[in-house]
KOLFI-462663 format. One record per residue (C-alpha): residue in one letter; chain; x, y, z. Coordinates in steps of 0.5 Angstrom, whole numbers, m for minus. Example, Ala and Ser with C-alpha at 12.3 -4.5 7.8 and 13.67 -1.06 7.14 Angstrom:
2
+---+---+-------+-------+-------+
: r : c :     u :     v :     w :
+---+---+-------+-------+-------+
: A : A :    25 :    m9 :    16 :
: S : A :    27 :    m2 :    14 :
+---+---+-------+-------+-------+
This chain:
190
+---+---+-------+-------+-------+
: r : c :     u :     v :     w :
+---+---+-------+-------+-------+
: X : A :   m53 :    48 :    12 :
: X : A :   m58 :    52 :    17 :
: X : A :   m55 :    60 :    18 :
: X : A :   m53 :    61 :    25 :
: X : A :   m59 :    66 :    28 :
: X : A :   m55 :    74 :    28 :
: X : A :   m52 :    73 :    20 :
: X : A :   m55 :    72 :    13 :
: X : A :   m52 :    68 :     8 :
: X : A :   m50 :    73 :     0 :
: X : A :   m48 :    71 :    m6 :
: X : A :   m40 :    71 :    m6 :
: X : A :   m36 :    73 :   m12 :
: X : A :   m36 :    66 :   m14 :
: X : A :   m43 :    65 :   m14 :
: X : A :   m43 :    61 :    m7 :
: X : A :   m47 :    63 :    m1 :
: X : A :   m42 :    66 :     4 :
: X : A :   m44 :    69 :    12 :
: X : A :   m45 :    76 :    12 :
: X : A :   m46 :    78 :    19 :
: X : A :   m53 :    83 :    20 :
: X : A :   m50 :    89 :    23 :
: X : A :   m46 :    90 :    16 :
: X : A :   m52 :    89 :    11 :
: X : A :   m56 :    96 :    11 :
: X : A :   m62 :    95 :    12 :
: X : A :   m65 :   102 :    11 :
: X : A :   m64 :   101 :     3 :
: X : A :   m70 :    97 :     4 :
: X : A :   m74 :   101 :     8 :
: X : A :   m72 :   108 :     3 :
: X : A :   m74 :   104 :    m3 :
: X : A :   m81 :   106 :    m6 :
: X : A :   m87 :   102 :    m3 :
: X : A :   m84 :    98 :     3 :
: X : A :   m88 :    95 :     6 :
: X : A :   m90 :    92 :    13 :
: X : A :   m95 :    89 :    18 :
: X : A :   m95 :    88 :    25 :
: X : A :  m100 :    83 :    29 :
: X : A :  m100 :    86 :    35 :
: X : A :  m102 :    93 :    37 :
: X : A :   m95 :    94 :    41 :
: X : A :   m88 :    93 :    39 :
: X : A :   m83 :    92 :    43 :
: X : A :   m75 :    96 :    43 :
: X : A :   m73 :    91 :    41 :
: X : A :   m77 :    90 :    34 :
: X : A :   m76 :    97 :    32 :
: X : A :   m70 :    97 :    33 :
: X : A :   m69 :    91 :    28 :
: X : A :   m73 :    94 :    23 :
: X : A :   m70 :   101 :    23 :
: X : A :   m63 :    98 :    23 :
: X : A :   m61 :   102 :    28 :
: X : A :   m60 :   102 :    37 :
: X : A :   m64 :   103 :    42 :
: X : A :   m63 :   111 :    43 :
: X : A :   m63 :   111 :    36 :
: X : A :   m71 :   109 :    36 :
: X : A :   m72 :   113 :    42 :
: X : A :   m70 :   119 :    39 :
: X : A :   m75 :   118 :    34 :
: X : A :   m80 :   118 :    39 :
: X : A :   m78 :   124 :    42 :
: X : A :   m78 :   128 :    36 :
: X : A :   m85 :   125 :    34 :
: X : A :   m83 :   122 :    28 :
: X : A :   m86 :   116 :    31 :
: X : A :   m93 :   118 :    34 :
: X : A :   m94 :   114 :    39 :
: X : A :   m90 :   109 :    44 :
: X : A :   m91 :   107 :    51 :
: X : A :   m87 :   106 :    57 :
: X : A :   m89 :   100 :    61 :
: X : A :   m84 :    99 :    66 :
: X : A :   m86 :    98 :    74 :
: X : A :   m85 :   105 :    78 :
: X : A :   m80 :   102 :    82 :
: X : A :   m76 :   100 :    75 :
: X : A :   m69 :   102 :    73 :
: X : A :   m70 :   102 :    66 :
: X : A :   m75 :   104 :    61 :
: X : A :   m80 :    97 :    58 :
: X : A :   m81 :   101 :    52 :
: X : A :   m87 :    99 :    46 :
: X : A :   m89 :   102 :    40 :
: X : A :   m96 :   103 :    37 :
: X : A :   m94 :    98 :    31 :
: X : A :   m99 :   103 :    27 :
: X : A :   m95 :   109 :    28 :
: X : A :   m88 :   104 :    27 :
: X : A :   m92 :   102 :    21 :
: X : A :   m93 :   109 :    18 :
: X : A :   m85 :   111 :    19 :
: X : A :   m83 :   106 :    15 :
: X : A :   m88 :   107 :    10 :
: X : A :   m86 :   114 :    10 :
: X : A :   m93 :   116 :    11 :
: X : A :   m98 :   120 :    16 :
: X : A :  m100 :   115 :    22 :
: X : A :  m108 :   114 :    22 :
: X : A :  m108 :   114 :    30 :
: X : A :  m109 :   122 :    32 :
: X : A :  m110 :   122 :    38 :
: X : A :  m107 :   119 :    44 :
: X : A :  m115 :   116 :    47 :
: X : A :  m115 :   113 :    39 :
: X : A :  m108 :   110 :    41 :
: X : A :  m109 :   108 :    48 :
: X : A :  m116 :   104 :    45 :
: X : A :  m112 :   101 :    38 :
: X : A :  m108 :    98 :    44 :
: X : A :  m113 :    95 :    48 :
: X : A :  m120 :    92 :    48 :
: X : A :  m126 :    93 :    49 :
: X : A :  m128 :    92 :    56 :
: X : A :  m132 :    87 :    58 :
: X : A :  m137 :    88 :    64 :
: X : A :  m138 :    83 :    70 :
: X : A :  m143 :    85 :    74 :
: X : A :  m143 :    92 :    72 :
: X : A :  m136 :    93 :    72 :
: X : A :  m132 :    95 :    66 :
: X : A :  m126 :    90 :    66 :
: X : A :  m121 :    87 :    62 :
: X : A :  m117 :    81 :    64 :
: X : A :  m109 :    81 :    66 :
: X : A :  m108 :    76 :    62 :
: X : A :  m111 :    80 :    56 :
: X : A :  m107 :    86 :    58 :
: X : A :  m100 :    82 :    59 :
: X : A :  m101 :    80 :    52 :
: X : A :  m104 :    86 :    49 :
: X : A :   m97 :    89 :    52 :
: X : A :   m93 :    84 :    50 :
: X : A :   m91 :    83 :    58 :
: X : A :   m92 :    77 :    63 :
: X : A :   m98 :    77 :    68 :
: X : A :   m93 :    77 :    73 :
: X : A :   m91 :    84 :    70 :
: X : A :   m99 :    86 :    70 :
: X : A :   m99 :    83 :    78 :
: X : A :   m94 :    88 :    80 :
: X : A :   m96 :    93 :    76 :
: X : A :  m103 :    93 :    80 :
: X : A :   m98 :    91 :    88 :
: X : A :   m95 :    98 :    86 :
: X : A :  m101 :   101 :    85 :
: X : A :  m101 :   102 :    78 :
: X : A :  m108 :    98 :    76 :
: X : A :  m114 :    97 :    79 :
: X : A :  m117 :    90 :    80 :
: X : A :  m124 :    90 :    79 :
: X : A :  m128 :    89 :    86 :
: X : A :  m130 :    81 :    83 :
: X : A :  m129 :    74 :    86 :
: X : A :  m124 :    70 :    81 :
: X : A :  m124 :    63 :    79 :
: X : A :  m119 :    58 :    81 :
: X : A :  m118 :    58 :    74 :
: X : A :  m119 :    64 :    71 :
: X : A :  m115 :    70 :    70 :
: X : A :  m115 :    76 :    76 :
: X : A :  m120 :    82 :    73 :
: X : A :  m117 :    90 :    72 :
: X : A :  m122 :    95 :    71 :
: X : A :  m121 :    97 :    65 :
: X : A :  m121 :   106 :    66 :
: X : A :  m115 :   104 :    70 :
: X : A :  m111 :   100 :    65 :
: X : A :  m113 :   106 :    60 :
: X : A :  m111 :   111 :    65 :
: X : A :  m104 :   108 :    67 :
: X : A :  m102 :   107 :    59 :
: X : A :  m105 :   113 :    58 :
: X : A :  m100 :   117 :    63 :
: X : A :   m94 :   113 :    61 :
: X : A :   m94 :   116 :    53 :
: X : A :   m87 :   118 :    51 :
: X : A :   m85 :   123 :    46 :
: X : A :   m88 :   129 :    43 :
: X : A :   m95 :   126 :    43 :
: X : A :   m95 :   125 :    52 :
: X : A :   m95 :   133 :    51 :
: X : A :  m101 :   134 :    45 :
: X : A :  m107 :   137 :    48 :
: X : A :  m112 :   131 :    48 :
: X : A :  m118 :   132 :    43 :
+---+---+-------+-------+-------+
């Protein structure tokens, strides 16, 4: 029997399986257990994957933020959003689960944890908008946007039928820059 998607299945006082919503399993006694730990595959992780972690909603999440118990996280959302698109740098999540000092210090080290190294076309430094949608966890078509509202720059190069739209890197790094959240958008930088 496969378990539906949002429940777990536990060992009943009979010693059969029986289904335990997920809500109702703490998982904060696995994340105050000595030596947890987690690895994440991206640079960012979305609201919803701390959330998860963590066990617990989303203003629970950003209060963390806020109080800078969690380092570093971004707000990705176009200007003209209602809502926040908020993504956390996984090494910062990481580190709070783990219980220990995040190895990102400063808010350049995290902007370049997230992206790339720039690639150079013909004397610009760039990076495509399909590596930035994926470093970001967002579609291309959010990136578009982003560079319509005048957010991100693309760089002054003709583009392939088949290629994706190049940004100058400087911008990319600039816009997340200003988009920090929490007690590291006011550190002074380094």
């Amino acid at each position: 029997m496969t378990p539906p998607r949002n429940s777990i299945f536990q060992k009943a006082g009979n010693g059969s399986p029986r289904e335990t919503d997920c809500d109702s399993v703490a998982p904060r006694a696995a994340i105050s257990s000595v030596g947890v730990s987690i690895s994440l595959r991206h640079p960012l992780c979305a609201l919803a994957t701390a959330r998860d972690i963590l066990g617990t909603n989303g203003d629970g999440v950003i209060a963390l933020i806020d109080a800078g118990e969690i380092a570093f996280a971004f707000n990705v959302s176009s200007p003209t959003a209602r809502n926040r698109d908020v993504r956390i740098l996984s090494e910062a999540l990481t580190a709070y689960v783990e219980r220990r000092p995040c190895r990102v210090k400063s808010l350049a080290d995290a902007v370049g944890t997230v992206l790339p190294a720039p690639s150079v076309h013909k004397g610009f430094s760039t990076i495509r908008r399909v590596t930035l949608s994926r470093r970001l966890g967002c579609s291309v078509d959010h990136i578009g946007n982003l560079v319509k509202a005048g957010q991100l720059q693309p760089a002054p190069l003709p583009v392939g039928k088949s290629e994706s739209p190049l940004l100058l890197h400087q911008s990319v790094a600039t816009w997340l820059s200003s988009r920090c959240l929490g007690v590291a958008a006011y550190a002074k930088p380094e």
